[in-house]
TORBA-28400 format. One record per residue (C-alpha): residue number from 1; residue in one letter; x, y, z. Coordinates in steps of 0.2 Angstrom, whole numbers, plus 5000, padded with zeros to 4 digits. Each point is the difference from the previous one (the first is absolute). Layout:
<recs>
<num: NUM; residu: A; xx: X; yy: Y; zz: Z>
...
</recs>
This chain:
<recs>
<num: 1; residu: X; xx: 5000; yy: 5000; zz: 5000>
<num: 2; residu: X; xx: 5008; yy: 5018; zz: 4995>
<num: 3; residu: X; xx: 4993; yy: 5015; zz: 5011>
<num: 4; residu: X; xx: 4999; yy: 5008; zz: 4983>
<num: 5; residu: X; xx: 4987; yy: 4990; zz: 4992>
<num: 6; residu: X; xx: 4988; yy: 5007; zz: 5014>
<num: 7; residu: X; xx: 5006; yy: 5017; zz: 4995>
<num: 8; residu: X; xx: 5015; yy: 5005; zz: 5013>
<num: 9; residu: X; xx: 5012; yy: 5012; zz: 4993>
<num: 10; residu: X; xx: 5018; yy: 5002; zz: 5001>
<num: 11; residu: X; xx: 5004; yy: 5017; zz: 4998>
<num: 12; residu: X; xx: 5002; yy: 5007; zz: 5017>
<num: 13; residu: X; xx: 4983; yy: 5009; zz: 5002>
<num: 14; residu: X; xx: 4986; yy: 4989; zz: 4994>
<num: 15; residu: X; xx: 4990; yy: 4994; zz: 5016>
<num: 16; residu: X; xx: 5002; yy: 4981; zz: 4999>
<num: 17; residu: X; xx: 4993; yy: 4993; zz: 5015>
<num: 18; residu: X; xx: 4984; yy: 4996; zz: 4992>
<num: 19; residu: X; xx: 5007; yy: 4989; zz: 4987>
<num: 20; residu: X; xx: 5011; yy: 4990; zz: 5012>
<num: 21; residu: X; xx: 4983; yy: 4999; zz: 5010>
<num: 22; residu: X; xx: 4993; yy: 4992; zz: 4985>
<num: 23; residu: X; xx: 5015; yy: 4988; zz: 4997>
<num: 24; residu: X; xx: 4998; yy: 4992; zz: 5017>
<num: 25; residu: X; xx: 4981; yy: 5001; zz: 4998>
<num: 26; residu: X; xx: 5005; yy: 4989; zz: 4982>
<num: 27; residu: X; xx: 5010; yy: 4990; zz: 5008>
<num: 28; residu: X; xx: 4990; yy: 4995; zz: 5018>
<num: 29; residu: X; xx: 4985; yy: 4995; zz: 4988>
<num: 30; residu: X; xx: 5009; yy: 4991; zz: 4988>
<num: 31; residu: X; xx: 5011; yy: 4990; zz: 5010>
<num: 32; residu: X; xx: 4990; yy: 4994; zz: 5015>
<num: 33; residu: X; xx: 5002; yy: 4982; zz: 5007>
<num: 34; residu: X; xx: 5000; yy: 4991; zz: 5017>
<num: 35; residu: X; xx: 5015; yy: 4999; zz: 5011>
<num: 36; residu: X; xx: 5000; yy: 4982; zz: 5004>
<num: 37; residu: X; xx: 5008; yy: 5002; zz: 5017>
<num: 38; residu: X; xx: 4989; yy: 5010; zz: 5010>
<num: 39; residu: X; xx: 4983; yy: 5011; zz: 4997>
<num: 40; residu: X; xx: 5010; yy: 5014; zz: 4994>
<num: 41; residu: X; xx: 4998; yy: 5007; zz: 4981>
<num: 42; residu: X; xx: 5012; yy: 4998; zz: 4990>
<num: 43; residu: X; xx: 5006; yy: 5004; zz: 4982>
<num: 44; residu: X; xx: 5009; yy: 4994; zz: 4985>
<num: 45; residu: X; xx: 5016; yy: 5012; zz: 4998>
<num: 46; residu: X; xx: 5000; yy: 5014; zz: 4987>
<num: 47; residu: X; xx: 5012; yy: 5014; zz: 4997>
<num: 48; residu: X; xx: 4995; yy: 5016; zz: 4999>
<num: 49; residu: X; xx: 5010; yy: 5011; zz: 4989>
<num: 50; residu: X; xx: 5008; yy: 5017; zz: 5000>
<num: 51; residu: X; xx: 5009; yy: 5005; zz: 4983>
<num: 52; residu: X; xx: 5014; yy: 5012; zz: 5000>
<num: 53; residu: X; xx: 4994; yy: 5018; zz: 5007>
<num: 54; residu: X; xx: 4993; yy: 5011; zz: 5015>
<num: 55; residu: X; xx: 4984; yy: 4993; zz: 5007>
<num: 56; residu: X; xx: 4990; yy: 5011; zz: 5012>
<num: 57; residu: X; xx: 4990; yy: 4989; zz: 5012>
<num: 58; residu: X; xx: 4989; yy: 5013; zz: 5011>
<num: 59; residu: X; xx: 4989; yy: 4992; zz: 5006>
<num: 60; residu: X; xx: 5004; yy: 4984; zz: 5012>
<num: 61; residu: X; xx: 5002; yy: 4984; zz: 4991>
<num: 62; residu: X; xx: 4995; yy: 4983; zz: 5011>
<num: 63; residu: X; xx: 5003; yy: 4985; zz: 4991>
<num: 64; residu: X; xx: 5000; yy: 4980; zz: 5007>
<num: 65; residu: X; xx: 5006; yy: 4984; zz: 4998>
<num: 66; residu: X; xx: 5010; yy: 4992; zz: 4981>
<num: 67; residu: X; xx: 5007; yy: 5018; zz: 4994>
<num: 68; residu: X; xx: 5015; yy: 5004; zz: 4994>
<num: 69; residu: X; xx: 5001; yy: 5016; zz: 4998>
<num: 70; residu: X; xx: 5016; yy: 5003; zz: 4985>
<num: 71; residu: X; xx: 5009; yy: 5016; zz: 4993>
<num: 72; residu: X; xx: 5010; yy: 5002; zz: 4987>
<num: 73; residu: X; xx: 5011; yy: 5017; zz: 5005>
<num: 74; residu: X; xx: 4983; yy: 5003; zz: 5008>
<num: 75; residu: X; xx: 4997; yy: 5018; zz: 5011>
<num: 76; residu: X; xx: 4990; yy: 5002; zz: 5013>
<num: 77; residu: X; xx: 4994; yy: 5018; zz: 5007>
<num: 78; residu: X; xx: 4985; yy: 5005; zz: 5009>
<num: 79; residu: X; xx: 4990; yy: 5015; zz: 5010>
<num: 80; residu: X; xx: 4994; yy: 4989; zz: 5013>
<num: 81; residu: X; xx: 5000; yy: 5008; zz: 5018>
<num: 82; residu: X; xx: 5011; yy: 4994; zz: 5010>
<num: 83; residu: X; xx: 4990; yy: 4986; zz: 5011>
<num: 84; residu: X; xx: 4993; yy: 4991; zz: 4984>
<num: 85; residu: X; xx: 5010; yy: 4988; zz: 4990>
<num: 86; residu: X; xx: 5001; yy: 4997; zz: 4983>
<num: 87; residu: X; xx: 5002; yy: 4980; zz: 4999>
<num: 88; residu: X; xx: 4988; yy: 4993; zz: 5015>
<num: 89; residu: X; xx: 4997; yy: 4982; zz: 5001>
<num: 90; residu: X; xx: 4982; yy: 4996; zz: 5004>
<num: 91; residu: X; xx: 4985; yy: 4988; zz: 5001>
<num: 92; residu: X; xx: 4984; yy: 4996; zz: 4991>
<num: 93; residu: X; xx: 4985; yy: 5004; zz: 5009>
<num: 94; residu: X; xx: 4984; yy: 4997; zz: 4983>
<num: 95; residu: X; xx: 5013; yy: 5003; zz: 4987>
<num: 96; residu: X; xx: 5008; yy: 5014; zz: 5007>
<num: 97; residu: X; xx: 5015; yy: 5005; zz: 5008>
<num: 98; residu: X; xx: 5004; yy: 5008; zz: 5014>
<num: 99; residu: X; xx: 5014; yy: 5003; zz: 5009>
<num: 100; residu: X; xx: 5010; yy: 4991; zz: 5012>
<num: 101; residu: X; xx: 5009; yy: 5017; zz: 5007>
<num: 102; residu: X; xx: 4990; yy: 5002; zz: 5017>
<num: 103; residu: X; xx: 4997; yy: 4981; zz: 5005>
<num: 104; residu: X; xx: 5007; yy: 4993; zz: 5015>
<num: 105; residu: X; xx: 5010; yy: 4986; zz: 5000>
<num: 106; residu: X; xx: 4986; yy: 4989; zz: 5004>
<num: 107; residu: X; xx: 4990; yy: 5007; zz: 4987>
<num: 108; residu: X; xx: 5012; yy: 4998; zz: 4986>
<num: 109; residu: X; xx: 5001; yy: 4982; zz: 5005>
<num: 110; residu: X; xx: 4983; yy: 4996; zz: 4999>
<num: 111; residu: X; xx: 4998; yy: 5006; zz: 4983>
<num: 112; residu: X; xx: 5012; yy: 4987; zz: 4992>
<num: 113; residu: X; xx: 5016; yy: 4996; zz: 4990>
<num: 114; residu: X; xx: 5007; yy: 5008; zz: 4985>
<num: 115; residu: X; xx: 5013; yy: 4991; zz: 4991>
<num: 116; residu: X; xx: 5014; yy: 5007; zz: 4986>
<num: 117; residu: X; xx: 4997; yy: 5018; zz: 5000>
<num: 118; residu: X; xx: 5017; yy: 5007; zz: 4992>
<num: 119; residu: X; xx: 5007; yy: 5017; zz: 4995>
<num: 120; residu: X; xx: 5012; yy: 4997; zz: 4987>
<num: 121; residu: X; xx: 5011; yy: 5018; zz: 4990>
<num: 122; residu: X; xx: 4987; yy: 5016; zz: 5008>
<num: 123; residu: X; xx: 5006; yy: 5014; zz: 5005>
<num: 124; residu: X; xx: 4995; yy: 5010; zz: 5014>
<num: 125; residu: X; xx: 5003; yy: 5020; zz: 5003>
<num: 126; residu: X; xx: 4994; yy: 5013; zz: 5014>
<num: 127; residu: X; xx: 4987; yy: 4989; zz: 5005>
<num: 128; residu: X; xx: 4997; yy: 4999; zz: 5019>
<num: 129; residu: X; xx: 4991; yy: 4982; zz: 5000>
<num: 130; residu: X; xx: 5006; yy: 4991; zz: 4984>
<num: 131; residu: X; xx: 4993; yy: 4984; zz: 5004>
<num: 132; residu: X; xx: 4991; yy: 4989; zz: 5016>
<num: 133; residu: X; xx: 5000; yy: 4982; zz: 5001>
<num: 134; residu: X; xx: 4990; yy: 4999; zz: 5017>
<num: 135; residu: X; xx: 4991; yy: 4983; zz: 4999>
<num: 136; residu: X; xx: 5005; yy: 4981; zz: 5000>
<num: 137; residu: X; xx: 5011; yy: 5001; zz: 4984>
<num: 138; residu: X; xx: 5012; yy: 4985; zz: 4997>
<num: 139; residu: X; xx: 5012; yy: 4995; zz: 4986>
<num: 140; residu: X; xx: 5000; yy: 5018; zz: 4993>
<num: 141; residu: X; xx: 5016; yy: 5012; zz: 4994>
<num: 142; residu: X; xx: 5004; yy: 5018; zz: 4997>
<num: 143; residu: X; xx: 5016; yy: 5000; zz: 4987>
<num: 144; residu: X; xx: 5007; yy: 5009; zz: 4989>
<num: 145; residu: X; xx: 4992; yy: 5016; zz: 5009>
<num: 146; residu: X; xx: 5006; yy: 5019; zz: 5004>
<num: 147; residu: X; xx: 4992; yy: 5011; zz: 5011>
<num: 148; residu: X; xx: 5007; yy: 5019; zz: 5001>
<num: 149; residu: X; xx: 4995; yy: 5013; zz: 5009>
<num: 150; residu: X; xx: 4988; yy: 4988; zz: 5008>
<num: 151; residu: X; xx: 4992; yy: 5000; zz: 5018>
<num: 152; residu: X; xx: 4995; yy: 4981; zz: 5007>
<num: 153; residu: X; xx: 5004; yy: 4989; zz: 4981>
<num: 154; residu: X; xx: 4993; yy: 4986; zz: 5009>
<num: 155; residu: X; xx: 4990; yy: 4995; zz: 5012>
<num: 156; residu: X; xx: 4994; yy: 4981; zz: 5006>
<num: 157; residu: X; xx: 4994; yy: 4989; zz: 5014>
<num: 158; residu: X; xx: 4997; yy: 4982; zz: 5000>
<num: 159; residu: X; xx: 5010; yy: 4998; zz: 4985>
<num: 160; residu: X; xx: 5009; yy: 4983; zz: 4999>
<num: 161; residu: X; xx: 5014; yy: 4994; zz: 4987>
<num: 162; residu: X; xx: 5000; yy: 5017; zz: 4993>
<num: 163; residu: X; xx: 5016; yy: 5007; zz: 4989>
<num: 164; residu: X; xx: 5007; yy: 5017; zz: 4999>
<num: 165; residu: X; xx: 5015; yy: 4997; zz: 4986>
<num: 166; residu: X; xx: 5008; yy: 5014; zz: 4990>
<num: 167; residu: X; xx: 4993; yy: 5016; zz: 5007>
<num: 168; residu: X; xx: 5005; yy: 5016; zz: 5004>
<num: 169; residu: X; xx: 4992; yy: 5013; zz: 5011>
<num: 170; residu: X; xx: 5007; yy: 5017; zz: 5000>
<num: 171; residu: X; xx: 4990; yy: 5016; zz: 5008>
<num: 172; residu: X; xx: 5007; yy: 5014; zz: 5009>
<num: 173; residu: X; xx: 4996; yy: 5010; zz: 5014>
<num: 174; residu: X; xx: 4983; yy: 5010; zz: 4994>
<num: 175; residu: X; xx: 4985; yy: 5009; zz: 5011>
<num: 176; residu: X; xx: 4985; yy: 4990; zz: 4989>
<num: 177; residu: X; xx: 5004; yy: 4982; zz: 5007>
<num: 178; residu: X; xx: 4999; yy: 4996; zz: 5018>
<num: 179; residu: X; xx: 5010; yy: 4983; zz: 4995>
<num: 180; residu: X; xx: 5014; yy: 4999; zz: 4986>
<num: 181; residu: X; xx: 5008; yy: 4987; zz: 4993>
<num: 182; residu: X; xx: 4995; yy: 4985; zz: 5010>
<num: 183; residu: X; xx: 4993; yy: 4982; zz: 4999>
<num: 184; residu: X; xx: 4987; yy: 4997; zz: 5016>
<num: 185; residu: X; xx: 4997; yy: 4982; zz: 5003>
<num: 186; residu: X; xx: 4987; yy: 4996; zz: 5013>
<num: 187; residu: X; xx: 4992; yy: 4986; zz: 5010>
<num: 188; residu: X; xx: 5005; yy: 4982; zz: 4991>
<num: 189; residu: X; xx: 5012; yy: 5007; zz: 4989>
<num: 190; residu: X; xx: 5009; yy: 4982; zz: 4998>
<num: 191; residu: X; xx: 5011; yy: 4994; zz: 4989>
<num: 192; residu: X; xx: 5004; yy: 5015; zz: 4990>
<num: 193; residu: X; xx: 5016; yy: 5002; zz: 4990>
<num: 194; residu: X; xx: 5010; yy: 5013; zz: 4995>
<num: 195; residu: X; xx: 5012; yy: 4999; zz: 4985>
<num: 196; residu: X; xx: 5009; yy: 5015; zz: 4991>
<num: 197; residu: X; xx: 4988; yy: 5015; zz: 5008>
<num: 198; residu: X; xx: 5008; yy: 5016; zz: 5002>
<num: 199; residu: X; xx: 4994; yy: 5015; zz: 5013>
<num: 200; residu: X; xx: 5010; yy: 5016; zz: 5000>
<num: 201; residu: X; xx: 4997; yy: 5018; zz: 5005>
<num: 202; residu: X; xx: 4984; yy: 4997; zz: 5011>
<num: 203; residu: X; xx: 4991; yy: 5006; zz: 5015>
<num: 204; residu: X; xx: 4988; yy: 4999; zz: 5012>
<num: 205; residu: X; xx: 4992; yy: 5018; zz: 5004>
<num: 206; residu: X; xx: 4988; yy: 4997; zz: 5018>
<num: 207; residu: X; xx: 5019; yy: 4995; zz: 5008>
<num: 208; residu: X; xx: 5011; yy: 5009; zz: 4989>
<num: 209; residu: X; xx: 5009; yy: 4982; zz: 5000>
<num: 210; residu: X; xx: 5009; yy: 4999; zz: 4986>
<num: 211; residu: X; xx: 5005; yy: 4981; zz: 4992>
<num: 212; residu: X; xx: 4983; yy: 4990; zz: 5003>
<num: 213; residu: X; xx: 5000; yy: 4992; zz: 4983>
<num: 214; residu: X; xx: 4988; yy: 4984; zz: 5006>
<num: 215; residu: X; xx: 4991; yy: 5000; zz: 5014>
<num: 216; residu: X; xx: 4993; yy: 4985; zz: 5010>
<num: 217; residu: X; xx: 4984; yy: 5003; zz: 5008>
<num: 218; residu: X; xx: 4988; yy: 4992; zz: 5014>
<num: 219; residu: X; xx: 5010; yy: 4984; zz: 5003>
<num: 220; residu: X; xx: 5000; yy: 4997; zz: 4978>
</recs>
């Protein structure tokens, strides 16, 4: 599936949270089976595509289990305020979704397991929360990923054999973020592994702490 075919445009002003809306809509009615383990929904995989160019997400995108989500030199920039997230892992509730962000831990575990959600060549800049993977997520990866000027590039709890390989976080002091620079892992973060990520120039403005480039939170 290419964002582009539901009308997202590359070209650094264009509003293209709709279309990648759409292409998860696409993708969550298309691709819907039974996960054979449990009484969780469950897809069949599909990646998502970003063509070369500047995409403008302003609106918050949720998205659920079986995505990849895949650029190719792929930018992207956003107006969002600074307490909404762009990327936001969420669940179906009658073939909508809704997001995960203010659930607690309890809550996310009741509604289910995603499997193989990955972030593979995006790029990320002066966005303050690039992407959330709060909820039960397992046998997922970000790679291949760089996130400048960035506040929290990612968030996730109860996330299980989760990779982080070839990423670079670079953000510098900056009045519009509370947090910048950092991975936050919370509660159940377990068996999570790190290969080839990169965090410079950060830091963490409530403390004036400077250097917290991951963050392990509530026992995680």
């Amino acid at each position: 599936i290419n964002v582009e075919w539901f009308g997202a445009v590359g070209d650094g002003n264009s509003d293209s949270s709709t279309a990648v809306k759409n292409a998860i809509r696409f993708h969550n009615n298309n691709n819907r089976t039974t996960f054979v383990h449990g009484p969780y929904d469950h897809h069949r995989h599909t990646t998502i595509q970003f063509n070369q160019g500047v995409y403008r997400i302003n609106q918050s995108v949720v998205y659920n289990t079986g995505i990849t989500f895949k650029g190719e030199n792929s930018l992207i920039v956003s107006d969002l305020g600074v307490e909404t997230t762009v990327l936001d892992y969420g669940y179906l509730v009658d073939g909508n979704l809704i997001s995960n962000s203010s659930l607690s831990t309890q809550e996310l575990i009741s509604k289910g397991l995603c499997i193989g959600v990955h972030f593979d060549g995006l790029s990320f800049e002066n966005i303050n929360n690039c992407i959330n993977n709060r909820g039960v997520v397992w046998q997922s990866m970000v790679r291949n990923c760089y996130f400048n000027f960035c506040g929290i590039a990612i968030q996730g709890d109860n996330n299980f054999y989760f990779q982080y390989r070839d990423i670079t976080i670079y953000g510098t002091k900056n009045g519009n973020f509370n947090n910048i620079g950092k991975i936050i892992l919370g509660e159940a973060a377990n068996r999570i592994q790190f290969q080839n990520v990169q965090i410079g120039s950060i830091a963490y403005e409530n403390n004036n702490t400077r250097g917290v480039g991951i963050q392990i939170t509530d026992g995680g």
